[in-house]
TIZA-44398 format. One line per field, with one value per residue: x, y, z of N, C-alpha, C, O, CB in turn; residue in one letter. Coordinates in Angstrom, 1 decimal, padded with zeros to 4 digits. Glycine has a CB too. Layout:
nxx: c(X / ...)
nyy: c(Y / ...)
nzz: c(Z / ...)
caxx: c(X / ...)
cayy: c(Y / ...)
cazz: c(Z / ...)
cxx: c(X / ...)
cyy: c(Y / ...)
czz: c(Z / ...)
oxx: c(X / ...)
oyy: c(Y / ...)
ozz: c(Z / ...)
cbxx: c(X / ...)
cbyy: c(Y / ...)
cbzz: c(Z / ...)
r: c(A / ...)
***
This chain:
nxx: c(033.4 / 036.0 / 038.6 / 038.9 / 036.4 / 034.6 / 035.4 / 034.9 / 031.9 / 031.2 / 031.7 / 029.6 / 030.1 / 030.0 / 030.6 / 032.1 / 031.8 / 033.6 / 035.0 / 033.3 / 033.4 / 033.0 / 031.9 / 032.1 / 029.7 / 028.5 / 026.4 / 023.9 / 020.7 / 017.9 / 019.4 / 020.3 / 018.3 / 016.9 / 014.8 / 011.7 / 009.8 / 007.5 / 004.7 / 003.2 / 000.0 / -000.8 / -003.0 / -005.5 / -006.5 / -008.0 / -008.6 / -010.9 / -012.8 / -013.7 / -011.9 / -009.6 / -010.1 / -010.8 / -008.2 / -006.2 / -007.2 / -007.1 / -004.1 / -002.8 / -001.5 / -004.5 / -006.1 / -009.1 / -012.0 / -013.6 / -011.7 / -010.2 / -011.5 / -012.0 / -009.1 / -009.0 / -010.9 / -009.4 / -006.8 / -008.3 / -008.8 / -006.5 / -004.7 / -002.9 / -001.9 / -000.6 / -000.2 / 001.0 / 003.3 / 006.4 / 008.4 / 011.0 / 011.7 / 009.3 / 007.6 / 008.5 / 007.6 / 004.9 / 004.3 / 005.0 / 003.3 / 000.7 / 001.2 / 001.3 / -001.4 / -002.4 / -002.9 / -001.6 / 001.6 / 003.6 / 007.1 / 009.0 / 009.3 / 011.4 / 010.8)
nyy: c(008.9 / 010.6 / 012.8 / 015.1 / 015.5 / 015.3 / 018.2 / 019.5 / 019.5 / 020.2 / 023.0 / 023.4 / 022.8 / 021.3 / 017.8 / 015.3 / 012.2 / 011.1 / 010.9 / 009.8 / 007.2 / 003.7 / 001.3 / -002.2 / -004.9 / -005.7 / -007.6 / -008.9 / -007.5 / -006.2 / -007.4 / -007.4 / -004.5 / -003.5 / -004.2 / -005.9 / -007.1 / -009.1 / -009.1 / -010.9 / -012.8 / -015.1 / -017.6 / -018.2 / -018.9 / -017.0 / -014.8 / -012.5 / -012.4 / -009.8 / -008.5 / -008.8 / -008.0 / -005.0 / -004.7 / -004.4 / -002.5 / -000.5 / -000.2 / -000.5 / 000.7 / 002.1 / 000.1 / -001.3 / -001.6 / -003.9 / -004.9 / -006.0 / -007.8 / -009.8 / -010.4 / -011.2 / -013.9 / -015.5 / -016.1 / -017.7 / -019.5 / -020.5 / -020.6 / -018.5 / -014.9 / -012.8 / -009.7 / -007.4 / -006.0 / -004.3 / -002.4 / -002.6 / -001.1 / 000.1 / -001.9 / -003.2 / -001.5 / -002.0 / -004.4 / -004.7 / -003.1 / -004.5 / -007.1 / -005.6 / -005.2 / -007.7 / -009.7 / -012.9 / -013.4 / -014.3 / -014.6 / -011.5 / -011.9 / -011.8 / -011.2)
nzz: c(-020.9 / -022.4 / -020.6 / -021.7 / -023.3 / -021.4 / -019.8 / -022.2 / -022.3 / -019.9 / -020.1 / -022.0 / -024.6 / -027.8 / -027.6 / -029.0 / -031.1 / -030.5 / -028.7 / -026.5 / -024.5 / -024.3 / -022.3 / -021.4 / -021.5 / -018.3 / -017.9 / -018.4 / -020.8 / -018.1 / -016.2 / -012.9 / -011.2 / -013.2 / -015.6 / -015.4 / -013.0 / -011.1 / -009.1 / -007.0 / -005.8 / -003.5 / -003.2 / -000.4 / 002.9 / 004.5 / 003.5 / 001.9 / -000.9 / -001.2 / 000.5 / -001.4 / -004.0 / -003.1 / -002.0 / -003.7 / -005.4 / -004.1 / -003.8 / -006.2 / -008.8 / -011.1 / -010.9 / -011.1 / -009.1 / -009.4 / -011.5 / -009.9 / -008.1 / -010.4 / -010.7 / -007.9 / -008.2 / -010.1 / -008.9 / -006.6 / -008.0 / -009.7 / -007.5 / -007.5 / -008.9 / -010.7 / -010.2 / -010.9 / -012.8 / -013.8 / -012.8 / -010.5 / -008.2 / -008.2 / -007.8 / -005.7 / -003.4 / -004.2 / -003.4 / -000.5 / 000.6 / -000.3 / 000.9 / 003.4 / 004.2 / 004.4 / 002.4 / 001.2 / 000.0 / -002.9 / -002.6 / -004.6 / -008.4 / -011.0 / -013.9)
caxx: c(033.8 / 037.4 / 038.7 / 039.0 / 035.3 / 034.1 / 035.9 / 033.9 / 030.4 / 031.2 / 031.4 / 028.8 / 030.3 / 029.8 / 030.7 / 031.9 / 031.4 / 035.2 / 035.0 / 032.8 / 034.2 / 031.7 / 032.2 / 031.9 / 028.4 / 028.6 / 025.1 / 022.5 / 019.8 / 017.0 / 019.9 / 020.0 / 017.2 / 016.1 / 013.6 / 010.7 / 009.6 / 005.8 / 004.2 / 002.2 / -000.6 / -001.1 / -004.6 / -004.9 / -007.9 / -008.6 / -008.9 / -012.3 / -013.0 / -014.2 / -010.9 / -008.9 / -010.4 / -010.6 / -006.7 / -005.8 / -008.0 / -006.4 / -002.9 / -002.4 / -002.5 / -005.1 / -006.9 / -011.0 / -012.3 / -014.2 / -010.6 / -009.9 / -012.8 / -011.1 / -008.0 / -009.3 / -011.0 / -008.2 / -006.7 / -009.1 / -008.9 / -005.2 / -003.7 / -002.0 / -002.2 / 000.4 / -001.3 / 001.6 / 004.3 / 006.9 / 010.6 / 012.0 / 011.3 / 007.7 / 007.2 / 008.8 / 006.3 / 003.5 / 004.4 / 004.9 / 002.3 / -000.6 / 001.4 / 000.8 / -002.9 / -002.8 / -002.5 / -000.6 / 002.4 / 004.8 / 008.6 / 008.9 / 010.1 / 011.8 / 009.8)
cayy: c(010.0 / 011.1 / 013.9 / 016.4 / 015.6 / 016.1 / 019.5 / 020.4 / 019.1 / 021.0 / 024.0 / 023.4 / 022.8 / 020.0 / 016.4 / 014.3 / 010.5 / 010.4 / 011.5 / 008.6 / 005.7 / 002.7 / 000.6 / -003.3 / -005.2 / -006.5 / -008.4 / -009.2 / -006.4 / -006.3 / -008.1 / -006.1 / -003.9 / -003.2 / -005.0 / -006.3 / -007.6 / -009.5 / -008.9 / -011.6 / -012.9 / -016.1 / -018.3 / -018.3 / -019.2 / -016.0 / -013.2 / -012.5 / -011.8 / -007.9 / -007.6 / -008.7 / -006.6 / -003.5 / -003.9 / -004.4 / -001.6 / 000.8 / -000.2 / -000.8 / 002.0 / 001.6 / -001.0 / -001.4 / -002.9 / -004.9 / -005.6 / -007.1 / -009.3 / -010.7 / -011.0 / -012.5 / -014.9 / -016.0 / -016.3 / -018.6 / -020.7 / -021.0 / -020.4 / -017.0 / -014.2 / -011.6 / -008.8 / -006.2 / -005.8 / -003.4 / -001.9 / -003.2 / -000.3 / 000.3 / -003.6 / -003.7 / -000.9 / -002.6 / -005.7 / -004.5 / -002.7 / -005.8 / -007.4 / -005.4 / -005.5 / -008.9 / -010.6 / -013.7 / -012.9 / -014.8 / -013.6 / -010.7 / -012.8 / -011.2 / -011.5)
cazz: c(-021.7 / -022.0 / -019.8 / -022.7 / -023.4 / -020.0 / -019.7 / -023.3 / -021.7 / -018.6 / -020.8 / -022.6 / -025.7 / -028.4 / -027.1 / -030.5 / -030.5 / -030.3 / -026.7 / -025.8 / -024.4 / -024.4 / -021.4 / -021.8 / -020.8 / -017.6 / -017.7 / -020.2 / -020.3 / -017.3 / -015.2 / -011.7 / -010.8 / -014.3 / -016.1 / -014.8 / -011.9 / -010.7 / -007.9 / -007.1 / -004.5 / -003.6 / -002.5 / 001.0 / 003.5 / 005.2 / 002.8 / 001.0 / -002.3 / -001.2 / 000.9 / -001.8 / -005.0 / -002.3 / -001.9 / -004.9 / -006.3 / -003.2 / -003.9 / -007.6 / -009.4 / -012.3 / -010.8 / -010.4 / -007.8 / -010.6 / -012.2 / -008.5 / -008.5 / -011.4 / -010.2 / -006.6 / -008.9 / -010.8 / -007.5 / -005.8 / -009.0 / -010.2 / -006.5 / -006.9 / -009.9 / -010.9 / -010.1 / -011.0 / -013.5 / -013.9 / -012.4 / -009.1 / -006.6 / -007.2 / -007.1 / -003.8 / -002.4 / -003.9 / -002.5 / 001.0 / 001.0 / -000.4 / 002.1 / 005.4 / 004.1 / 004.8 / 001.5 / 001.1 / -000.9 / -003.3 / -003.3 / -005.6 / -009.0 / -011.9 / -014.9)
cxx: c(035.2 / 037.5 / 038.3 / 037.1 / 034.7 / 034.1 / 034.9 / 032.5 / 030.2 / 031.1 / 030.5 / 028.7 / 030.3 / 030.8 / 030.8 / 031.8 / 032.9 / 035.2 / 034.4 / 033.2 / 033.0 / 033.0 / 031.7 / 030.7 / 028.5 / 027.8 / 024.4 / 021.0 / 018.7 / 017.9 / 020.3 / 018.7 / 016.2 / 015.1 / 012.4 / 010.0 / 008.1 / 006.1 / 003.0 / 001.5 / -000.6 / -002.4 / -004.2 / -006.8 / -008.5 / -008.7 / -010.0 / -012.4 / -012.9 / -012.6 / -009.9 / -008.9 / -010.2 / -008.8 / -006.0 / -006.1 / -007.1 / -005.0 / -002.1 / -002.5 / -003.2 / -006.0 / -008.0 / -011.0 / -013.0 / -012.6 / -010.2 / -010.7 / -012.4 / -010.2 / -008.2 / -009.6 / -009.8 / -006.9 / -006.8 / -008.7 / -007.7 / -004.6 / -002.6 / -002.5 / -000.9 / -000.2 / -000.3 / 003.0 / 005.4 / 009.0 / 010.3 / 011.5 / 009.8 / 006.9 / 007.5 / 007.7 / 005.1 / 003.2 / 004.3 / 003.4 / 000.5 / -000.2 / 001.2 / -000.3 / -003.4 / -003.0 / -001.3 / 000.4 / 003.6 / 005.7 / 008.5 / 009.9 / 010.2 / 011.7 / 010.4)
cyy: c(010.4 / 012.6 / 015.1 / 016.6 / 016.2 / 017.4 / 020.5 / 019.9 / 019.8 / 022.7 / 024.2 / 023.1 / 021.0 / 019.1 / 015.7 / 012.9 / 010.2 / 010.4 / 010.5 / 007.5 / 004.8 / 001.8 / -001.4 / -003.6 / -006.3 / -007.7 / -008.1 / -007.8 / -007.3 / -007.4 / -006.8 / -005.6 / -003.6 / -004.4 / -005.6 / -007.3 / -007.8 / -009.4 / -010.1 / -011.9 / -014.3 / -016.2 / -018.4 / -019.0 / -018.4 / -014.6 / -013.8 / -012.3 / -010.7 / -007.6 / -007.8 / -007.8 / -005.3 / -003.5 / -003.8 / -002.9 / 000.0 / 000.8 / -000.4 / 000.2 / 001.5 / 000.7 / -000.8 / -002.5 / -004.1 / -005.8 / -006.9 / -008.2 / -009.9 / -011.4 / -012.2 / -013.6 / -015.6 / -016.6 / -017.9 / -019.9 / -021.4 / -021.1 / -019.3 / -016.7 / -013.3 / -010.5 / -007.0 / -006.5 / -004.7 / -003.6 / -002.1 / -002.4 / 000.0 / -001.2 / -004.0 / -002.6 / -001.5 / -003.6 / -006.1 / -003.8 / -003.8 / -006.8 / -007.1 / -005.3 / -006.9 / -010.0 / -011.5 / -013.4 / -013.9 / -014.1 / -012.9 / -011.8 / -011.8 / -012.0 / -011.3)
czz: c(-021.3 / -021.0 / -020.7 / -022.8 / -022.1 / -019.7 / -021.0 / -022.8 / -020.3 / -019.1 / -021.7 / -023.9 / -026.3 / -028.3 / -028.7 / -029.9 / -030.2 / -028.5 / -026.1 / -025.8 / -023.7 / -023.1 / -021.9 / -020.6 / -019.9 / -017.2 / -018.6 / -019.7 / -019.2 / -016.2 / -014.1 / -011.7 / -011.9 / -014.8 / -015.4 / -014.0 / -011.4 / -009.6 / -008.1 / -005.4 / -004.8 / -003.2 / -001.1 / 001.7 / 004.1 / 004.5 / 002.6 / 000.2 / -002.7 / -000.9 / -000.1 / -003.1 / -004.4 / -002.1 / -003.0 / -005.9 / -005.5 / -003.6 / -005.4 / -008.7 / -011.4 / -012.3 / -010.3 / -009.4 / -008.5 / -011.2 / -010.4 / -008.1 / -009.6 / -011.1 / -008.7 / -007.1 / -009.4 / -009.6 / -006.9 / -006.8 / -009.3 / -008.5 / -006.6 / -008.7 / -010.0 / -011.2 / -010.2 / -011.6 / -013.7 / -013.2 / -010.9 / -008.1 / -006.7 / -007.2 / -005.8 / -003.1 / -002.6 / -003.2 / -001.3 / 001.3 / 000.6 / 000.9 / 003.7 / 005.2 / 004.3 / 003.6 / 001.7 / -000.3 / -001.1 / -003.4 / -004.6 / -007.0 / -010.3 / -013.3 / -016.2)
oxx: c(035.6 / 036.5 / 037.5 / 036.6 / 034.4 / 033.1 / 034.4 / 031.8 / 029.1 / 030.5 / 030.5 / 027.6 / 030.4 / 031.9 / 029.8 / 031.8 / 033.2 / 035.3 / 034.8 / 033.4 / 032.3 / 034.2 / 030.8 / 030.5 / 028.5 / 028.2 / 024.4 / 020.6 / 018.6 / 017.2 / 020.6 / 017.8 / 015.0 / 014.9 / 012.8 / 009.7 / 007.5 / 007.2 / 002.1 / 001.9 / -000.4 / -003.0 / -003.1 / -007.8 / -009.7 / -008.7 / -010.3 / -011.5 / -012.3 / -012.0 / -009.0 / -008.0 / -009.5 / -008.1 / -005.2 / -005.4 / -006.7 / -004.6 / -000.8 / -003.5 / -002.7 / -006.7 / -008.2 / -010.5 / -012.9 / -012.5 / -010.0 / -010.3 / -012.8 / -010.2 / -007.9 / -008.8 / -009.3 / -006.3 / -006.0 / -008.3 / -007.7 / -004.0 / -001.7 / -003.0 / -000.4 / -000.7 / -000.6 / 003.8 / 004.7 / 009.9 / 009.3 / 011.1 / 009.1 / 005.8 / 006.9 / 007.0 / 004.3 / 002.2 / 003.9 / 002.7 / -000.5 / -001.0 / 001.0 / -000.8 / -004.6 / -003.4 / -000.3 / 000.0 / 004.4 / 005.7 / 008.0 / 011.0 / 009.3 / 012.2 / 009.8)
oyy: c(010.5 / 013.3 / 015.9 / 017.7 / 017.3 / 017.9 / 021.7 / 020.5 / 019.9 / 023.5 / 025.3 / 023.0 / 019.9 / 019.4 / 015.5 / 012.5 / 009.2 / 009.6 / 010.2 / 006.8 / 005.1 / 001.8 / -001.6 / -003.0 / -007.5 / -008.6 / -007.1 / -007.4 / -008.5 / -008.0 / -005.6 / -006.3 / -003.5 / -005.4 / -005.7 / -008.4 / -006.8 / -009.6 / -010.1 / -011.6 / -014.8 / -015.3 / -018.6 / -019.3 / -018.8 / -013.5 / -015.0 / -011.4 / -010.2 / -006.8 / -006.9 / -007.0 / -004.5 / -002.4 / -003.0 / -002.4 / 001.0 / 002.0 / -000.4 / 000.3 / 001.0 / 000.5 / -000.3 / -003.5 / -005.2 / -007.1 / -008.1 / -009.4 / -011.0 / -012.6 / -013.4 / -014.5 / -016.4 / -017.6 / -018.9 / -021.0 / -022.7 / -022.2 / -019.2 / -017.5 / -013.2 / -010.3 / -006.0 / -007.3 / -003.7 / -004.3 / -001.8 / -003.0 / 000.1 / -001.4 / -004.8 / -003.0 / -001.7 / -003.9 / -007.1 / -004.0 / -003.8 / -007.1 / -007.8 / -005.2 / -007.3 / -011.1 / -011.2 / -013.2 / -014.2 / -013.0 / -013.4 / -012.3 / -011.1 / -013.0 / -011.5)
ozz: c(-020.1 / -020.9 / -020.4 / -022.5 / -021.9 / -019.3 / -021.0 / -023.6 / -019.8 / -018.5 / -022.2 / -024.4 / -025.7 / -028.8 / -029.4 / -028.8 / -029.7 / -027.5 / -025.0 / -026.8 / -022.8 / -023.1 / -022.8 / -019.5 / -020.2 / -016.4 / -019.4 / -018.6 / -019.3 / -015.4 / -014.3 / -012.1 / -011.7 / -014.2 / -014.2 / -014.6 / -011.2 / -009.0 / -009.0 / -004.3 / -005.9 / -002.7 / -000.6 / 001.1 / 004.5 / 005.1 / 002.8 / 000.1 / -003.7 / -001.6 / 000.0 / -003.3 / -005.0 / -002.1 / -003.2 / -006.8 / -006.0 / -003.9 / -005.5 / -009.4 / -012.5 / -013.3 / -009.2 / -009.1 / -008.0 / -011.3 / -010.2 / -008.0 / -009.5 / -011.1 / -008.5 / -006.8 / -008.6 / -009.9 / -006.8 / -006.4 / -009.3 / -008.4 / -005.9 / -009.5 / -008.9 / -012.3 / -009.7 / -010.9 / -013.6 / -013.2 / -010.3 / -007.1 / -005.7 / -006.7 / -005.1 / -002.2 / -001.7 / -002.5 / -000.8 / 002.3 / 001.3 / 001.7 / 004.7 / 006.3 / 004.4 / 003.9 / 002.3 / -001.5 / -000.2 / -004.0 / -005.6 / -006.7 / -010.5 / -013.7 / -017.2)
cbxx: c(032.8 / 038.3 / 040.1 / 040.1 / 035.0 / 034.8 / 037.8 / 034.2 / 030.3 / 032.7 / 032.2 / 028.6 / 031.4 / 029.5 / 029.2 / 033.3 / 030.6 / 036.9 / 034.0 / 031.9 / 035.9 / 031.0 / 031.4 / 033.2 / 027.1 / 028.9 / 024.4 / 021.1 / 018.9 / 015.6 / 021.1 / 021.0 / 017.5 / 017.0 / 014.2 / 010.3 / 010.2 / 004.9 / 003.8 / 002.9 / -002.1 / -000.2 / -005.2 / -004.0 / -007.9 / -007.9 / -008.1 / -013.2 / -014.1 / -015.8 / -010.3 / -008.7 / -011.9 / -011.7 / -005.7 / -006.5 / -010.2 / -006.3 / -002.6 / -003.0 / -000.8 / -004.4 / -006.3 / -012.4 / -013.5 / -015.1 / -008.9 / -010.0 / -014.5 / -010.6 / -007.0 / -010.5 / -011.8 / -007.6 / -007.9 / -010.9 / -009.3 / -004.3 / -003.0 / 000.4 / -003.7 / 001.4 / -002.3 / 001.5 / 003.9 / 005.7 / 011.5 / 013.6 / 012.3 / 006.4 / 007.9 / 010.9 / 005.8 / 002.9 / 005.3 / 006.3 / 002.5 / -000.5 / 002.1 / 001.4 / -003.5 / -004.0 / -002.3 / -001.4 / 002.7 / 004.7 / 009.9 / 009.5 / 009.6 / 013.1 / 008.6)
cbyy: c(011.2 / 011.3 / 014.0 / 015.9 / 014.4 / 015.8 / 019.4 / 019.9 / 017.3 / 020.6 / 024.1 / 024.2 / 023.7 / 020.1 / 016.0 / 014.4 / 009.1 / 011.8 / 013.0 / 008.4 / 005.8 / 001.8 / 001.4 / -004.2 / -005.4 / -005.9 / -008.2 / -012.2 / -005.6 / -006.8 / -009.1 / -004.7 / -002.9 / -002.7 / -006.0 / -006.4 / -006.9 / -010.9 / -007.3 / -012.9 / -012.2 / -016.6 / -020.0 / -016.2 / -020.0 / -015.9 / -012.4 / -011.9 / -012.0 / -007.1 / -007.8 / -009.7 / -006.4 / -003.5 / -004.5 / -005.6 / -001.8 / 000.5 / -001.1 / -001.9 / 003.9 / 001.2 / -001.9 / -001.9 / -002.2 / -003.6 / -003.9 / -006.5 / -008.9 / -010.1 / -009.7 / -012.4 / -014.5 / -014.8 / -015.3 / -018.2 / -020.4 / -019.6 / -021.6 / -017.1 / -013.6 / -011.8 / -009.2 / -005.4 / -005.9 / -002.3 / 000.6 / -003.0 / 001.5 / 001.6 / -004.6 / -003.3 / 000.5 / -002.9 / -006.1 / -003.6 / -001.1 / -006.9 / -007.4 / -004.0 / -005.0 / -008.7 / -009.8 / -015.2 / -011.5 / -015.3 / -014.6 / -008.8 / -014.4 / -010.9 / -010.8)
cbzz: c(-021.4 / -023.4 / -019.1 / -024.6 / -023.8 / -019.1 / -020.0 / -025.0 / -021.5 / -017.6 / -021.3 / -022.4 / -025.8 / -029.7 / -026.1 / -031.8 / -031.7 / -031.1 / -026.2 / -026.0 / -023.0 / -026.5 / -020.0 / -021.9 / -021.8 / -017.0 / -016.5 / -020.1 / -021.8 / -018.1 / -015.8 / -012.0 / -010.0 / -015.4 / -016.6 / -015.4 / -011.1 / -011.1 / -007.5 / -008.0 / -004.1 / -003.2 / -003.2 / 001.8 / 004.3 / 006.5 / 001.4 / 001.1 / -002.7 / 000.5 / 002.3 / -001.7 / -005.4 / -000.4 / -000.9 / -005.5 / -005.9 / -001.4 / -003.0 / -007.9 / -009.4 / -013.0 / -010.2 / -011.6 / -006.5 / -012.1 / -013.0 / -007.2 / -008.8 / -012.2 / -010.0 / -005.7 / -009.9 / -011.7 / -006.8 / -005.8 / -010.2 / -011.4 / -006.6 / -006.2 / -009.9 / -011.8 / -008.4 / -009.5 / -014.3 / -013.2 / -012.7 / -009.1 / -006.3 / -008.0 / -007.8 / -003.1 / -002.7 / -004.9 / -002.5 / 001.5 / 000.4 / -002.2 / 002.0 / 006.6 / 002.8 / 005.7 / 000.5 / 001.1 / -000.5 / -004.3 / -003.7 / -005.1 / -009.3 / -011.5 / -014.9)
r: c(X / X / X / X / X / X / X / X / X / X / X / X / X / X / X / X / X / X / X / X / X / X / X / X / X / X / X / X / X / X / X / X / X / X / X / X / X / X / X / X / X / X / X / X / X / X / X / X / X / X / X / X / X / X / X / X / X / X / X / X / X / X / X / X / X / X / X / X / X / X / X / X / X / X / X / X / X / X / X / X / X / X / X / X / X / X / X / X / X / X / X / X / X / X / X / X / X / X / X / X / X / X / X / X / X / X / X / X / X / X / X)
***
């Protein structure tokens, strides 16, 4: 936004499109922290079935413990599941946190 604009938007007053100055696109959309990011588990040899639905179900928000018994399944079978979609910062809490529960965890990958 030009200065003059600024000074009318600080006043409260109406902002025209002249006033907006469009910046050029430094990266393709969802490049940087935006766009969408899996959380995934991998298969491992020392989880259970129970502990892995129960963390899933604790830490995912939305998730049954039934939907986790799914996903463990899918798990067991394929060798890992993506068990959480979304934006960058609450993929990294979920991640750390299925993680210090003792889940085997793939690098967060940008989806």
């Amino acid at each position: 936004m030009s200065e003059p604009g600024r000074r009318a938007a600080a006043k409260g007053e109406r902002v025209s499109d002249a006033d907006v100055i469009e910046l050029p696109r430094t990266g393709d959309p969802g490049a940087g922290v935006g766009g969408n990011w899996r959380v995934i588990v991998l298969n491992d040899d020392h989880n259970t079935f129970t502990h892995v639905a129960n963390t899933l179900a604790r830490y995912i928000p939305g998730m049954t413990v039934d939907q986790g018994f799914a996903i463990a399944d899918r798990i067991h079978n394929s060798g890992q599941a993506v068990v959480w979609s979304g934006a960058k910062e609450p993929a990294e809490l979920y991640w750390e946190q299925l993680n210090d529960a003792g889940l085997t965890m793939a690098p967060l990958e940008r989806g």
